[in-house]
C-alpha positions as CSV (number, residue, x, y, z in Angstrom):
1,X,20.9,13.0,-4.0
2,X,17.6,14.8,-3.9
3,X,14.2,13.6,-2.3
4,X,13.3,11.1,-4.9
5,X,15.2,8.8,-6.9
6,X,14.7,8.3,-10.6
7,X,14.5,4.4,-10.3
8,X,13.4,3.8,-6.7
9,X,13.3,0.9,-5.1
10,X,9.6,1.3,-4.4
11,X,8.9,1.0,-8.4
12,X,11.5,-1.6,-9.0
13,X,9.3,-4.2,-9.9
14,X,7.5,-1.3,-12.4
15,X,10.9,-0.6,-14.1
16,X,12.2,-4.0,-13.6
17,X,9.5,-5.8,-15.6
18,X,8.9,-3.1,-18.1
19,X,12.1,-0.3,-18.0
20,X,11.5,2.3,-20.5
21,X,8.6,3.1,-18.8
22,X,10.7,5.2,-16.2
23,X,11.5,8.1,-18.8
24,X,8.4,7.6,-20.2
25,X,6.9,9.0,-17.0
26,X,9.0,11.6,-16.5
27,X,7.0,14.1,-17.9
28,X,4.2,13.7,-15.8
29,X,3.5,15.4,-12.7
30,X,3.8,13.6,-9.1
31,X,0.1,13.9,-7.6
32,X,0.2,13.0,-3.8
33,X,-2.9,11.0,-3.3
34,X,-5.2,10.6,-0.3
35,X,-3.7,7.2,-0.4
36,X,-0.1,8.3,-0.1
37,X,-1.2,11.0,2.5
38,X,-2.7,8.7,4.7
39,X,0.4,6.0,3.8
40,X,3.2,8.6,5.6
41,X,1.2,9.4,7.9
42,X,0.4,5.7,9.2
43,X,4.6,5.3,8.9
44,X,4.9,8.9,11.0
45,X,2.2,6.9,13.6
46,X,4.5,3.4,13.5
47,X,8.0,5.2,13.9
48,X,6.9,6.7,17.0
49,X,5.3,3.7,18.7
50,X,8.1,1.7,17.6
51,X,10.4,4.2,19.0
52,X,8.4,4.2,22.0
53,X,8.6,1.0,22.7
54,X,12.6,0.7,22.3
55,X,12.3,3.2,24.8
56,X,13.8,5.9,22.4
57,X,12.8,9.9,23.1
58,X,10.4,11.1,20.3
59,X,7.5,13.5,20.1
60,X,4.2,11.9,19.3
61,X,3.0,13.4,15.8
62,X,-0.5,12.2,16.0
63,X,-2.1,15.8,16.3
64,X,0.0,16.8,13.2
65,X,-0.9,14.0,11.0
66,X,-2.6,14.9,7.6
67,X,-4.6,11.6,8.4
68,X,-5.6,9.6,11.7
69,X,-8.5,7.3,12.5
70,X,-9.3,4.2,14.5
71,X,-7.6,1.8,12.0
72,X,-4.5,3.7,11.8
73,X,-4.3,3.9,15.7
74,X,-4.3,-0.6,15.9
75,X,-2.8,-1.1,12.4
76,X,0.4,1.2,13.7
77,X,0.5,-0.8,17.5
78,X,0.1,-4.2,16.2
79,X,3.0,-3.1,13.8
80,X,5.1,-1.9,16.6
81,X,4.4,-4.7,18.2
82,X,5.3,-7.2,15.5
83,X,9.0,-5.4,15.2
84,X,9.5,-5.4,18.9
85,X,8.7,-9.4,18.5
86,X,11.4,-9.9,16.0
87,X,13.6,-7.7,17.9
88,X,13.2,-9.9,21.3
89,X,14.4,-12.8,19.3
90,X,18.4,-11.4,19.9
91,X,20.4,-11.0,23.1
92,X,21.8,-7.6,21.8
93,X,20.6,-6.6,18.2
94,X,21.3,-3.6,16.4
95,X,18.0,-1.7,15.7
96,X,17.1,1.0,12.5
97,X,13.8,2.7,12.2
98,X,13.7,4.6,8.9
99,X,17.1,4.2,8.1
100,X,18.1,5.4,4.7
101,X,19.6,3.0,2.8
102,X,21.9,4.1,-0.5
103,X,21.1,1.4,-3.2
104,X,23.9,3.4,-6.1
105,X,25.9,0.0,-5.8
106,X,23.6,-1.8,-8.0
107,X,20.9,1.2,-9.0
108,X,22.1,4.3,-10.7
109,X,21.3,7.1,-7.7
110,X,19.1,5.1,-5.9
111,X,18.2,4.9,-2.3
112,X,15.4,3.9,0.1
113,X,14.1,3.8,3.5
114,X,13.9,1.2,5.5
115,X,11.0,1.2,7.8
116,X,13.1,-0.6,10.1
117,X,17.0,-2.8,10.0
118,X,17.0,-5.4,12.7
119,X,21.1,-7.1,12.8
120,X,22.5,-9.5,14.6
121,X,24.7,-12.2,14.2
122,X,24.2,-13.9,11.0
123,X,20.8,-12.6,10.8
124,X,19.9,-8.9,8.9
125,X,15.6,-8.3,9.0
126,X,14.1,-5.9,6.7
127,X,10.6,-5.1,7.9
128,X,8.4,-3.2,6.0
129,X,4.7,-2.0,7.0
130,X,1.9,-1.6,4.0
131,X,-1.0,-0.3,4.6
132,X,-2.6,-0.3,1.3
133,X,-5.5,-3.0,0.1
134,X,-3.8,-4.3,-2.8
135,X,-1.8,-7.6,-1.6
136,X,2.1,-7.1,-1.5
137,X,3.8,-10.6,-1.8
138,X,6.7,-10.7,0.4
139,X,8.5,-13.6,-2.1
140,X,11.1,-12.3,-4.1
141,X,9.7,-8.5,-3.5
142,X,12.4,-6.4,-5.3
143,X,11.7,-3.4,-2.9
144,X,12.7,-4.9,-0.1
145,X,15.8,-7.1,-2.5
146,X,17.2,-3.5,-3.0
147,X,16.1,-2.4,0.8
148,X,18.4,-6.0,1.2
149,X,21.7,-5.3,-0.5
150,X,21.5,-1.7,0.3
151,X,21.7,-3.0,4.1
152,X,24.6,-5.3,3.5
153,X,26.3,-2.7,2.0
154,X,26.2,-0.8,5.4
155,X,26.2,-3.9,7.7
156,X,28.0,-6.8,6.0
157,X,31.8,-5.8,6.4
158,X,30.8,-5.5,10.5
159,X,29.0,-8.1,10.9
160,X,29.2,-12.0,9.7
161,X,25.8,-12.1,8.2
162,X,24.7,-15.3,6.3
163,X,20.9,-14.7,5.7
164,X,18.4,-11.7,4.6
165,X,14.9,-12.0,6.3
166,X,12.4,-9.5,4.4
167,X,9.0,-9.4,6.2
168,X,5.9,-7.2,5.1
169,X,3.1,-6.1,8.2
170,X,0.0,-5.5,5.7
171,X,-3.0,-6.2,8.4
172,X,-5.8,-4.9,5.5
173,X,-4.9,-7.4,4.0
174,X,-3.7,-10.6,7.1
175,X,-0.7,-10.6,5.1
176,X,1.8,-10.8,7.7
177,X,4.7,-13.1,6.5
178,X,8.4,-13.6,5.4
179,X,10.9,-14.7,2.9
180,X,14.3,-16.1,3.8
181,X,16.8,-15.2,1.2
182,X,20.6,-16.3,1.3
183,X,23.4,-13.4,1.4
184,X,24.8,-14.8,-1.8
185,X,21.9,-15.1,-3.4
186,X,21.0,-11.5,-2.7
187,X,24.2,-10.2,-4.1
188,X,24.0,-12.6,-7.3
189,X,20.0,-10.8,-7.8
190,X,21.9,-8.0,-7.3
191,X,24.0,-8.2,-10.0
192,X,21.3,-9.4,-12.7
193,X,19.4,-6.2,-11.7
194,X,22.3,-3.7,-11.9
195,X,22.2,-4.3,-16.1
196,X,17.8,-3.9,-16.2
197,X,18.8,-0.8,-14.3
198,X,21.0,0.8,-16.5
199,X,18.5,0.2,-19.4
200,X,15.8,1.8,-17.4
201,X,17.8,4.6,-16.4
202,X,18.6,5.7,-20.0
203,X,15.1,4.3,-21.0
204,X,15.8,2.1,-23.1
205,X,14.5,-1.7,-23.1
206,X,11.1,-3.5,-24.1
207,X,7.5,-2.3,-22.8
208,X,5.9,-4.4,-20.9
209,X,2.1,-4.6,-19.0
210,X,1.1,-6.4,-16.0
211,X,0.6,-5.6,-12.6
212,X,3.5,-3.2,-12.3
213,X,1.4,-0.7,-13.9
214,X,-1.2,0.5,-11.6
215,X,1.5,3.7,-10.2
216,X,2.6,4.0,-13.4
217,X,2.4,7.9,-13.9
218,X,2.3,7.1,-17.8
219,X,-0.5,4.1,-17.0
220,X,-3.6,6.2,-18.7
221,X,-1.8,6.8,-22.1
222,X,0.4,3.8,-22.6
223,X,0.0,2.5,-25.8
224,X,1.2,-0.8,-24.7
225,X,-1.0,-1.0,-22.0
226,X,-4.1,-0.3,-24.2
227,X,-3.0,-2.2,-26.8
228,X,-2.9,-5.3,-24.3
229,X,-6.3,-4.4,-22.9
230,X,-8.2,-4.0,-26.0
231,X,-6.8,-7.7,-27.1
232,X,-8.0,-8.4,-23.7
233,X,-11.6,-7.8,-24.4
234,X,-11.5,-8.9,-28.1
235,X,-10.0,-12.1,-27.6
236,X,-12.1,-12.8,-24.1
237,X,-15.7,-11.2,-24.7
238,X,-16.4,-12.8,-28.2
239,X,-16.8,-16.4,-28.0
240,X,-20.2,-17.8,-28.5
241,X,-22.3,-18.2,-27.8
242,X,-21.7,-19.2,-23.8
243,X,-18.9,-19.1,-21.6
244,X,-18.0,-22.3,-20.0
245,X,-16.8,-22.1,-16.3
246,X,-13.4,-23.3,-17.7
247,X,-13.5,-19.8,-20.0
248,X,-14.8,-17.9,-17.2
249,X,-11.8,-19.2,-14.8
250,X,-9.6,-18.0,-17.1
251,X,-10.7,-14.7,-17.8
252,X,-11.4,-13.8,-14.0
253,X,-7.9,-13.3,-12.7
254,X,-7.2,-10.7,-16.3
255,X,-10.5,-8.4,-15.3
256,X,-9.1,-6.8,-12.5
257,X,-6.3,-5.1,-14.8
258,X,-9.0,-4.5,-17.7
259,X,-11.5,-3.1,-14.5
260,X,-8.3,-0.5,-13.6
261,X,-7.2,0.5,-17.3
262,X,-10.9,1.5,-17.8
263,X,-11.0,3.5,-15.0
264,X,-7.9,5.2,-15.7
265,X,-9.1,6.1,-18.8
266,X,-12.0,7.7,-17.6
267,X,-10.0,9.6,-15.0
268,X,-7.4,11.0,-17.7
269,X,-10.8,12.0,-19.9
270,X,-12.0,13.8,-17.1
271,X,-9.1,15.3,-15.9
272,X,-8.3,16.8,-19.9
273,X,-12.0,17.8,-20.2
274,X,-11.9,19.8,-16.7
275,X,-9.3,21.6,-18.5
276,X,-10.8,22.3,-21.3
277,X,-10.6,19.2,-24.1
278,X,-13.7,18.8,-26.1
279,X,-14.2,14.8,-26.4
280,X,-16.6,13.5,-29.5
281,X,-20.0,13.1,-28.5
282,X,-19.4,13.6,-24.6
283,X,-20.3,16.9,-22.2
284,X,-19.8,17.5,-18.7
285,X,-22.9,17.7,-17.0
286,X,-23.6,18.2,-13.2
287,X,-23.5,15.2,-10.9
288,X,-26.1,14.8,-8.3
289,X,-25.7,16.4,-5.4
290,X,-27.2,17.0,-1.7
291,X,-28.5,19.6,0.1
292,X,-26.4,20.9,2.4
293,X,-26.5,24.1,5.7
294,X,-25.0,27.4,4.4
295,X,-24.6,28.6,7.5
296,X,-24.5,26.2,10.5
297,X,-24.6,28.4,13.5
298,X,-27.7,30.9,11.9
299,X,-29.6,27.0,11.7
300,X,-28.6,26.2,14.9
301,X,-29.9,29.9,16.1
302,X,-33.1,29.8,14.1
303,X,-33.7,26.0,15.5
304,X,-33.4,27.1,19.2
305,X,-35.8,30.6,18.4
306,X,-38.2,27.8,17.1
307,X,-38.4,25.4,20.6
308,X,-36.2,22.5,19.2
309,X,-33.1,20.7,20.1
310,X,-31.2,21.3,16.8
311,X,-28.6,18.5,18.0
312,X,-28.1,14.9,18.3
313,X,-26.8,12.8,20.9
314,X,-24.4,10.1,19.2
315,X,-22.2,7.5,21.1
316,X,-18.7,8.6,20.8
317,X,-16.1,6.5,18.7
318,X,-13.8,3.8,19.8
319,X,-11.2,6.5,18.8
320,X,-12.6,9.2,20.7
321,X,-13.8,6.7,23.3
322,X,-9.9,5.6,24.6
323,X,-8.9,9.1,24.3
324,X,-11.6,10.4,27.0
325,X,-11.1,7.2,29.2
326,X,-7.5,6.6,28.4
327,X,-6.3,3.3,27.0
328,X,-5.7,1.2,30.4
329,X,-9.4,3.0,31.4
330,X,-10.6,1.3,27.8
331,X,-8.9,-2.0,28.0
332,X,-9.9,-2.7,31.4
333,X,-13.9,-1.4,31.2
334,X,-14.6,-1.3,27.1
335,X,-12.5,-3.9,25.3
336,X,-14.7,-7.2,26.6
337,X,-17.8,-4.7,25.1
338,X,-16.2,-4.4,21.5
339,X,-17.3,-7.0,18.8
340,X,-16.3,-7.2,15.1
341,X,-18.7,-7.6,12.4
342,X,-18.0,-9.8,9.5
343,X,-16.7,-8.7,6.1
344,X,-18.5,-8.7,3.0
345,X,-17.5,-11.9,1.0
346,X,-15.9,-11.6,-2.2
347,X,-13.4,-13.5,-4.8
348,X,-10.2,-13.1,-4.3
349,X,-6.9,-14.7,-5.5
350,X,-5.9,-18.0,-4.1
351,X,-2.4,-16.5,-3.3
352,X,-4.7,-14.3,-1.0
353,X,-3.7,-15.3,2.9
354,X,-7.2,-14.5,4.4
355,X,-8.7,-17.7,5.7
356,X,-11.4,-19.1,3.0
357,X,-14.8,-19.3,3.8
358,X,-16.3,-23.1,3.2
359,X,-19.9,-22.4,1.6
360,X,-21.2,-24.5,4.2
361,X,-20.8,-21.8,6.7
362,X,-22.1,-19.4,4.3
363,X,-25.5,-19.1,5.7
364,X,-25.0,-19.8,9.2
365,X,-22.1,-17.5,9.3
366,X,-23.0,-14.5,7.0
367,X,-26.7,-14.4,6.4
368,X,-26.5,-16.0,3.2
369,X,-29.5,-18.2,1.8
């Protein structure tokens, strides 16, 4: 098998819902995005303080990550944290971190990896850590379904298990919840997926938009996907000569999807006139841009010759802060010093599991008027 499979378990529910798309993508490019940087290296962060805490010998990668702030730092402890939780609920429980799973039982060369594999009993655990904004559901996920059977196919000829537990650790979002699925269940998913599977594989199958698409690599040229947007706005945007609330409840939850495929389309404009396209009636043009030093240290030099400070003093990070103190030094002097603002509001989906805010508290609360 090579690094990546062709149907992965971390697209099933792209090539699940809408399976030709698979080939369809295969002549793009993979672009690693900041995102997906800063997604392995939060995982890098959470194996070893997860390891760490099981008391396992492993060399911290912090200094080697592509990407490290203050958020990764308690997103990745209170994810260690939540694991070592579960895990205290055994006696004596077998424990995975990253374990590779092979999925080719039920996906064509397919595999995935497990963040972490808690078994015991009649119990398996599949935990998986997000660290992305947009809201995972952990009911029915098919990532961790495949994560699932590819587990029992490892564990359920040693051990007498009776129940899959698949829990998702997305704090950006306070989505930090499970879904219970029975064993036979699982394998009877299993076996309704194994057919969409081969028809994705060989690409064949109907099209199909929704929310599946946003890390589709074909997503900016889908004809499907335009076709379905452009309905969007005809059907939605032309009824006079004002929309009711009832109208406007019912197009809010479809902008979102219409607000993405725009900007995708921008993005794949860009991107083809960067390399040369000429689009009708557009140009590139400059953006704005700031002034910036061309040479710090001759400014600095220059600054000093002239009498002035050319520096700032500027309280150091929380970060940086429990790194020069140390964290017991921190917890014991800083913590009861710390305070946490409050979030801008905005409208989310009711499925959403962040606390609603009553408008009564609006004002009181947030400043509002």
């Amino acid at each position: 098998m090579g690094d990546h499979a062709i149907l992965s378990a971390s697209s099933s529910s792209r090539w699940i819902h809408c399976p030709p798309s698979v080939m369809l993508s295969q002549k793009y490019e993979d672009e690693v995005s900041p995102y997906a940087l800063e997604g392995t290296s939060a995982h890098a962060l959470a194996e070893y303080k997860l390891k760490k805490l099981l008391g396992l010998d492993i060399k911290d990668p912090t200094n080697d990550l592509n990407f490290y702030d203050e958020e990764m730092e308690e997103l990745t402890e209170g994810y260690a944290s939540y694991v070592t939780e579960v895990i205290s609920r055994y006696e004596s429980p077998a424990v995975f971190v990253e374990e590779r799973l092979d999925l080719s039982d039920y996906v064509k060369e397919s595999f995935g990896t497990a963040d972490c594999v808690v078994v015991s009993g009649n119990d398996l655990h599949i935990v998986d850590l997000k660290t992305g904004y947009i809201f995972v559901d952990t009911k029915e996920n098919t990532q961790l379904m495949l994560y699932g059977l590819g587990a029992l196919t490892l564990f359920d000829g040693i051990y007498d298990i009776e129940k899959v537990v698949h829990h998702i650790y997305q704090p950006r979002r306070c989505n930090i919840s499970t879904y219970e699925i029975n064993k036979t269940e699982l394998y009877k998913w299993g076996e309704s997926v194994r057919e969409i599977a081969e028809k994705a594989y060989k690409g064949e199958g109907e099209f199909s938009c929704g929310e599946w698409c946003i890390f589709c690599k074909a997503k900016n040229k889908c004809r499907k996907r335009a076709e379905e947007n452009l309905k969007l706005a005809q059907d939605e945007f032309t009824l006079p000569p004002e929309l009711s609330d009832d109208e406007i409840e019912e197009i809010l939850p479809k902008l979102d999807e219409l607000e993405l495929w725009t900007k995708d389309i921008k993005a794949y404009a860009l991107e083809r006139a960067l390399k040369g396209h000429r689009w009708k009636d557009l140009k590139l043009v400059e953006g704005r841009s700031n002034r910036k030093y061309r040479d710090e240290d001759e400014v600095i030099n220059k600054v000093k010759e002239l009498g002035f400070n050319p520096f700032e003093e500027k309280l150091l990070g929380i970060t940086a802060m429990t790194k020069l103190l140390g964290k017991k030094v921190f917890d014991e002097n800083i913590t009861d010093l710390l305070e946490k603002p409050k979030g801008k509001l905005t409208l989310v989906s009711i499925d959403d599991k962040r606390e609603e805010v009553k408008i009564d508290n609006v004002k009181e609360e947030f400043g509002g008027k």
